[in-house]
DOLUM-679042 format. One record per atom (N, C-alpha, C): atom name; x, y, z; residue in one letter. Coordinates in steps of 0.05 Angstrom, whole numbers. Layout:
<nodes>
   name     east    north       up   resn
     CA        X        Y        Z      a
...
</nodes>
This chain:
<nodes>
   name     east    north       up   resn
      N       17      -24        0      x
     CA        0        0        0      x
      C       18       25        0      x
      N        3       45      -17      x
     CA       22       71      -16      x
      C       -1       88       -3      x
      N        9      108       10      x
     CA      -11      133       23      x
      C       16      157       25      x
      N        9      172       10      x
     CA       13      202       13      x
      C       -1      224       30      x
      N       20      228       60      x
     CA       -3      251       75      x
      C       16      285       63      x
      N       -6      291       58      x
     CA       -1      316       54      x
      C      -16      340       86      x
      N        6      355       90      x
     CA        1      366      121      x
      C        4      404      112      x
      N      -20      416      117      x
     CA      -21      442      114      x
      C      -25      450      139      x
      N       -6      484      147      x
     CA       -8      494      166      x
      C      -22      508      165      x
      N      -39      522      187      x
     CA      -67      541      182      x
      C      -83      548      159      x
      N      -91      517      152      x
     CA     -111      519      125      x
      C     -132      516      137      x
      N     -155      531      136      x
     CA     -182      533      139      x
      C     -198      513      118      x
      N     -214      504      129      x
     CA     -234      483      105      x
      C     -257      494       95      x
      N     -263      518      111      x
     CA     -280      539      104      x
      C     -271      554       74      x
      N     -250      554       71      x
     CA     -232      570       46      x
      C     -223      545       26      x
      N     -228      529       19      x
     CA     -233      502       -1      x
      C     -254      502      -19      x
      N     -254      495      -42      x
     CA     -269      487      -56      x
      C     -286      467      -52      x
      N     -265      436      -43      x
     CA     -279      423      -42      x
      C     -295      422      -10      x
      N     -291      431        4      x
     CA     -306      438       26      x
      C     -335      456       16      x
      N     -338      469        1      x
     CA     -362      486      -13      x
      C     -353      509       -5      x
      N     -325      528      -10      x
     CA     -329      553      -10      x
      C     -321      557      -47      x
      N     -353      583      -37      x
     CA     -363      591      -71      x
      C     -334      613      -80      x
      N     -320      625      -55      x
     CA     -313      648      -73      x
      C     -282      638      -74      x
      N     -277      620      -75      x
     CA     -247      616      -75      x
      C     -234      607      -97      x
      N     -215      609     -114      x
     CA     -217      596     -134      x
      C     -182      580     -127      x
      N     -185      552     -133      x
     CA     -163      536     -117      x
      C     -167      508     -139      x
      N     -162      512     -165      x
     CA     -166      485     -173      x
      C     -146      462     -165      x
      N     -132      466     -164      x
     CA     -108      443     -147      x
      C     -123      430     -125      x
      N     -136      441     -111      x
     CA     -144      434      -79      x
      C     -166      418      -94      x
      N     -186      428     -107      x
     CA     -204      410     -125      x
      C     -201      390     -136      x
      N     -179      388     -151      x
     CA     -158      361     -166      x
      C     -156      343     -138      x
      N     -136      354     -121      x
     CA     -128      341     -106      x
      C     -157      314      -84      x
      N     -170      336      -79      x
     CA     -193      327      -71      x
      C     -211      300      -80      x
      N     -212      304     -113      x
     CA     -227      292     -140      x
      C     -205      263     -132      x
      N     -183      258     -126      x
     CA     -166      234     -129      x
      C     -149      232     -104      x
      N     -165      243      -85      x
     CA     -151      229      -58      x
      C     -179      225      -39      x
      N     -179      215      -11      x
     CA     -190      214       12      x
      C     -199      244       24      x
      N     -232      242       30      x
     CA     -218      276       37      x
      C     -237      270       65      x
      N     -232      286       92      x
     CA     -251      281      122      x
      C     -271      305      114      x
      N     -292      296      122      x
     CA     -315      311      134      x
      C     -334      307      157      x
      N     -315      286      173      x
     CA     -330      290      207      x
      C     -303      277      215      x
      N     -275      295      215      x
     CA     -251      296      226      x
      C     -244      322      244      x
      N     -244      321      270      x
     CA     -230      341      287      x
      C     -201      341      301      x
      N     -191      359      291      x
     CA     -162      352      321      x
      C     -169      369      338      x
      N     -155      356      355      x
     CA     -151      363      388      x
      C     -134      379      393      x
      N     -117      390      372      x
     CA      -90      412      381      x
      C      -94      419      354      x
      N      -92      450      363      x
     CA      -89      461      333      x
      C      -58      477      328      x
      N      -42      480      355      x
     CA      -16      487      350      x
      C       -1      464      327      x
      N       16      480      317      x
     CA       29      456      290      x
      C       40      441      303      x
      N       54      447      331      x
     CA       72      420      346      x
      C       51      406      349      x
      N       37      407      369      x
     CA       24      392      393      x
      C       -9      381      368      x
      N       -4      387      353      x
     CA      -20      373      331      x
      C       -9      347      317      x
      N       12      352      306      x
     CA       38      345      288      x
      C       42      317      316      x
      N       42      323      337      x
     CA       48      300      352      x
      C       25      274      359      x
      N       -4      293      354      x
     CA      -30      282      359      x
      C      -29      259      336      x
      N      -22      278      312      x
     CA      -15      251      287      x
      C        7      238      280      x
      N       29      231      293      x
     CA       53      214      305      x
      C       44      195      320      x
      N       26      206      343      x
     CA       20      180      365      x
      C       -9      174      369      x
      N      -26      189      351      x
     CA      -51      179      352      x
      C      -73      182      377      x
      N      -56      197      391      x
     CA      -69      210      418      x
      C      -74      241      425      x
      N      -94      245      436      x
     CA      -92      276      443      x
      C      -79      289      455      x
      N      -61      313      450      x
     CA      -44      318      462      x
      C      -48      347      481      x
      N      -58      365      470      x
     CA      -74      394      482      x
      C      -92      398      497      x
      N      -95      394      520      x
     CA      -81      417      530      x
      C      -72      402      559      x
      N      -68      383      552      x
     CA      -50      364      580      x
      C      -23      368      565      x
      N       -9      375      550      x
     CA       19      382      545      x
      C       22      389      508      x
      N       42      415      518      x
     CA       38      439      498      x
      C       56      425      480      x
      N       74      453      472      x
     CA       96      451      444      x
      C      107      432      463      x
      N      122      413      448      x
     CA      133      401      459      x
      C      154      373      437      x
      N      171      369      442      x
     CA      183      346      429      x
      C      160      305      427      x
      N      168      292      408      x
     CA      158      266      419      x
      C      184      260      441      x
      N      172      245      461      x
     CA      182      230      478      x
      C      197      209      466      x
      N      219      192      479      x
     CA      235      160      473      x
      C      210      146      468      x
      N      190      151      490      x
     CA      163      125      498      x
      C      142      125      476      x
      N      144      145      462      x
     CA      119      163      450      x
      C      122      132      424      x
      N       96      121      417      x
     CA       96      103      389      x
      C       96      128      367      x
      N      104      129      348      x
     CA      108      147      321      x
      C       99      129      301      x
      N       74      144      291      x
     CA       65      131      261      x
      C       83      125      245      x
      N      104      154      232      x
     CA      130      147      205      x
      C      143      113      219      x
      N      155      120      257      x
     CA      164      100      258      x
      C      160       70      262      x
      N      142       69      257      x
     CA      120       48      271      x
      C      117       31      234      x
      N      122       43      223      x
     CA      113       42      189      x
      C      136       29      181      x
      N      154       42      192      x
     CA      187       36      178      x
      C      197       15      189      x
      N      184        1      220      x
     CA      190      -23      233      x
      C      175      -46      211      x
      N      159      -41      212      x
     CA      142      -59      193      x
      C      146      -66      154      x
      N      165      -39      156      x
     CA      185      -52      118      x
      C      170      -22      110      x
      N      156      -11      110      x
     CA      146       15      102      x
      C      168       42       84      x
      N      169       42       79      x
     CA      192       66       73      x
      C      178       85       84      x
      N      191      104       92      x
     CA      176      130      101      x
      C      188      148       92      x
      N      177      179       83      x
     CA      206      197       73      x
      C      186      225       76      x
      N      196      248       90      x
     CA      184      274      104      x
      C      198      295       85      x
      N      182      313       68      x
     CA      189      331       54      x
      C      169      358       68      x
      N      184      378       81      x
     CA      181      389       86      x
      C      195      424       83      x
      N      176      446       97      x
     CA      185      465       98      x
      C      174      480      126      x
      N      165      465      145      x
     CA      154      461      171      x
      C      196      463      193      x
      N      205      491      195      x
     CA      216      496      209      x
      C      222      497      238      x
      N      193      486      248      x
     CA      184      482      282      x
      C      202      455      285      x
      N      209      436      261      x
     CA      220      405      276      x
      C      243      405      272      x
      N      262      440      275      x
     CA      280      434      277      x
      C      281      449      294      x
      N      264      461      311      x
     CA      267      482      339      x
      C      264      472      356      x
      N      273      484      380      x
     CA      272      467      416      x
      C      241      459      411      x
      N      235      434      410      x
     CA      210      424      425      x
      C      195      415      399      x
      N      218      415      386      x
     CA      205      390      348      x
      C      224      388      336      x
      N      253      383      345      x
     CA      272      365      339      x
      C      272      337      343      x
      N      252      331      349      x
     CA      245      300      349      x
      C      227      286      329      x
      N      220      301      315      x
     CA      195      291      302      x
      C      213      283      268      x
      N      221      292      260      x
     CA      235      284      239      x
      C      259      258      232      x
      N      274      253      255      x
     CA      279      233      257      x
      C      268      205      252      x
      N      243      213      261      x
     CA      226      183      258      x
      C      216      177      234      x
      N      228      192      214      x
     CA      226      185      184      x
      C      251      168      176      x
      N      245      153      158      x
     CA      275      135      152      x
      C      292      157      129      x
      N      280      174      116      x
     CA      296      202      112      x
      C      270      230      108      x
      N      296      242      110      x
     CA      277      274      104      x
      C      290      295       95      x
      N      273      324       79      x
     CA      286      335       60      x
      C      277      360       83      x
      N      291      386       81      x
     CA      280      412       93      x
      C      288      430       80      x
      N      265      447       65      x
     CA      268      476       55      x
      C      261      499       71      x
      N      280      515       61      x
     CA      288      541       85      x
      C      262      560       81      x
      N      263      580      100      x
     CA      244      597       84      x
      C      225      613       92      x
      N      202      588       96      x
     CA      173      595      107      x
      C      171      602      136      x
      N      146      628      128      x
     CA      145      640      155      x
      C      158      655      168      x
      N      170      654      188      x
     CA      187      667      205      x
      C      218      648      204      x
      N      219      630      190      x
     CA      241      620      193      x
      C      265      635      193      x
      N      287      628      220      x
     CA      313      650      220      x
      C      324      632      196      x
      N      325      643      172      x
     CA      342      630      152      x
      C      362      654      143      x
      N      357      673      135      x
     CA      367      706      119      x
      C      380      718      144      x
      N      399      733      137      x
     CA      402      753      167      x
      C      405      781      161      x
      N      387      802      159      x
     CA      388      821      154      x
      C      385      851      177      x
      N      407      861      187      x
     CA      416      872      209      x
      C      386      903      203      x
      N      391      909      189      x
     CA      374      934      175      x
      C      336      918      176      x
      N      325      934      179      x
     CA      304      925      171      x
      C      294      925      134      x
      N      278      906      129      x
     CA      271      895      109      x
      C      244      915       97      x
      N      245      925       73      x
     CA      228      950       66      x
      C      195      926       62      x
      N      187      951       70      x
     CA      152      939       82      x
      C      135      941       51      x
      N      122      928       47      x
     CA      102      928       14      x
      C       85      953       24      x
      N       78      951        0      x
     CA       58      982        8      x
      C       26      963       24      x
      N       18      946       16      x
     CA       -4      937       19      x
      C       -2      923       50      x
      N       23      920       61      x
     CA       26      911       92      x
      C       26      926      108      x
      N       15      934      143      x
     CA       22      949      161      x
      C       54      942      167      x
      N       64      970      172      x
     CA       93      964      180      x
      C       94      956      216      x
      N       77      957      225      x
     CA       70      955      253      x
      C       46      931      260      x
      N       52      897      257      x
     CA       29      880      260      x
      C       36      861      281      x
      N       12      842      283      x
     CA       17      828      306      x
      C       35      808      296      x
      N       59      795      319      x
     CA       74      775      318      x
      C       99      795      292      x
      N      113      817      303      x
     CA      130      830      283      x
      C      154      822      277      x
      N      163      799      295      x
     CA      176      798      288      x
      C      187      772      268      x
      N      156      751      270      x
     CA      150      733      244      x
      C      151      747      217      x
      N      140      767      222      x
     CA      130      787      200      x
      C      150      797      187      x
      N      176      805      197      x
     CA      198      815      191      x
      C      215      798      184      x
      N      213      779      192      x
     CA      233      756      182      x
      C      221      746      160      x
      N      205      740      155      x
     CA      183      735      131      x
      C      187      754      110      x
      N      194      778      122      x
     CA      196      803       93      x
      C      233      798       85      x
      N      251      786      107      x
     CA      278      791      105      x
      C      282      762       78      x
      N      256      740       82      x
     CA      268      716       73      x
      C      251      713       52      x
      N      236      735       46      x
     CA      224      737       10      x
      C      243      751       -5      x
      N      264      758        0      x
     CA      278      780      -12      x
      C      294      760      -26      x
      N      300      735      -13      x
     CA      319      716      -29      x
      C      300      688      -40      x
      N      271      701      -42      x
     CA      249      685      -65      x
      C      242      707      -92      x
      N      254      703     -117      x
     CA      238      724     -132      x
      C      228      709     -155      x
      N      228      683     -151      x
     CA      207      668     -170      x
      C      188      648     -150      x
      N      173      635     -156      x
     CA      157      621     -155      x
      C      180      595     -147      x
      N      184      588     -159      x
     CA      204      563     -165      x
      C      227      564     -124      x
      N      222      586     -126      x
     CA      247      588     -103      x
      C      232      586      -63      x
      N      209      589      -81      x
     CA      186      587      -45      x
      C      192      563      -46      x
      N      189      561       -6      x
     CA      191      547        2      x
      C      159      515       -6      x
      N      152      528       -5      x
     CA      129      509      -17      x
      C      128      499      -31      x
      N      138      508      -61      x
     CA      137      500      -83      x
      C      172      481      -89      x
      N      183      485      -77      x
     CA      209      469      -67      x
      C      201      442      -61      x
      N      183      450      -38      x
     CA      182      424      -18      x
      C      157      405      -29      x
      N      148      416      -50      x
     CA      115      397      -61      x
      C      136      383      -90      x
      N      159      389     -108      x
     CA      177      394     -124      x
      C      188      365     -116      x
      N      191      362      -88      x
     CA      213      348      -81      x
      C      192      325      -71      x
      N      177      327      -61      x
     CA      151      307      -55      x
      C      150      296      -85      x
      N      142      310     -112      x
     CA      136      294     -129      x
      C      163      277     -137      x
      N      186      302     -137      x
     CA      211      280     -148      x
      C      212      249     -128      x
      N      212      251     -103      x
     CA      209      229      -91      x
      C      187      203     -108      x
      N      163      211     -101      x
     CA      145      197     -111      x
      C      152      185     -143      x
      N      156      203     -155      x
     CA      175      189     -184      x
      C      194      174     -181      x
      N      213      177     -166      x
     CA      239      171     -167      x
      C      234      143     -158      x
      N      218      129     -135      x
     CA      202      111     -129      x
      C      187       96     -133      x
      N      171      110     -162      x
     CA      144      100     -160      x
      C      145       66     -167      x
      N      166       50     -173      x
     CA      157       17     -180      x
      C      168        5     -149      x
</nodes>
């Protein structure tokens, strides 16, 4: 058996097509939808990316009896639990939290994994000066200093090709090819 999880951070299902939002236009998410599994009576229990990210590693609830946090030695791990059993497992990401205090554990338990720089607030760029604000952004918002690091680490994206996303979905398909018999 093959299963591909694909893992989005703060995606709303309200803002989907195939969920029924009229004003969005997302044909990919539609495609995607049309030829995969999709939930519609699925809740998590943590909506932080760690303490979520760990709910679906060990299959248990994790919020709000314990926060950000690393997997435990004890903790069972889905990737590793897969890979005991002959599974290949392989984590293409751009999810920078599993290499920070308290989700440096979670990646390991892949039998490999890829990481693109980038997204979000990631400290990737180092720019001493502040980073010039778009006209369409407040120069003063909440969480400024995601915000700022975010403006320092678009400056070294000026195609499409170079986000972190499109890197890390790039490298998902090369995998899946490179694999597929």
């Amino acid at each position: 058996m093959r299963a591909i999880f694909v893992l989005f951070d703060t995606l709303n299902r309200r803002f989907l097509p195939p969920y029924g939002a009229k004003d969005v236009v997302a044909p990919h998410f539609a495609d995607l939808a049309g030829r995969s599994v999709t939930f519609d009576n699925a809740y998590g229990g943590s909506m932080p990316c760690m303490p979520a990210r760990r709910e679906l590693h060990t299959g248990r609830h994790n919020f709000l009896h314990r926060g950000w946090g690393p997997l435990e030695p004890f903790d069972d791990s889905m990737p590793e639990l897969l890979s005991r059993a002959g599974v290949y497992t392989h984590l293409v990401t751009d999810h920078q939290h599993y290499w920070a205090d308290g989700g440096a554990t979670y990646h390991p338990r892949f039998r490999t994994f890829e990481f693109f720089r980038g997204q979000e607030g990631d400290e990737w760029k180092g720019h001493v000066a502040d980073p010039p604000v778009p006209d369409n952004q407040a120069p003063t918002v909440t969480n400024g200093d995601l915000r700022r690091q975010d403006r320092v680490n678009r400056l070294y994206m000026t195609s499409e090709a170079e986000h972190p996303q499109t890197r890390t979905f790039d490298a998902g398909l090369h995998f899946i090819r490179t694999n597929a018999d």
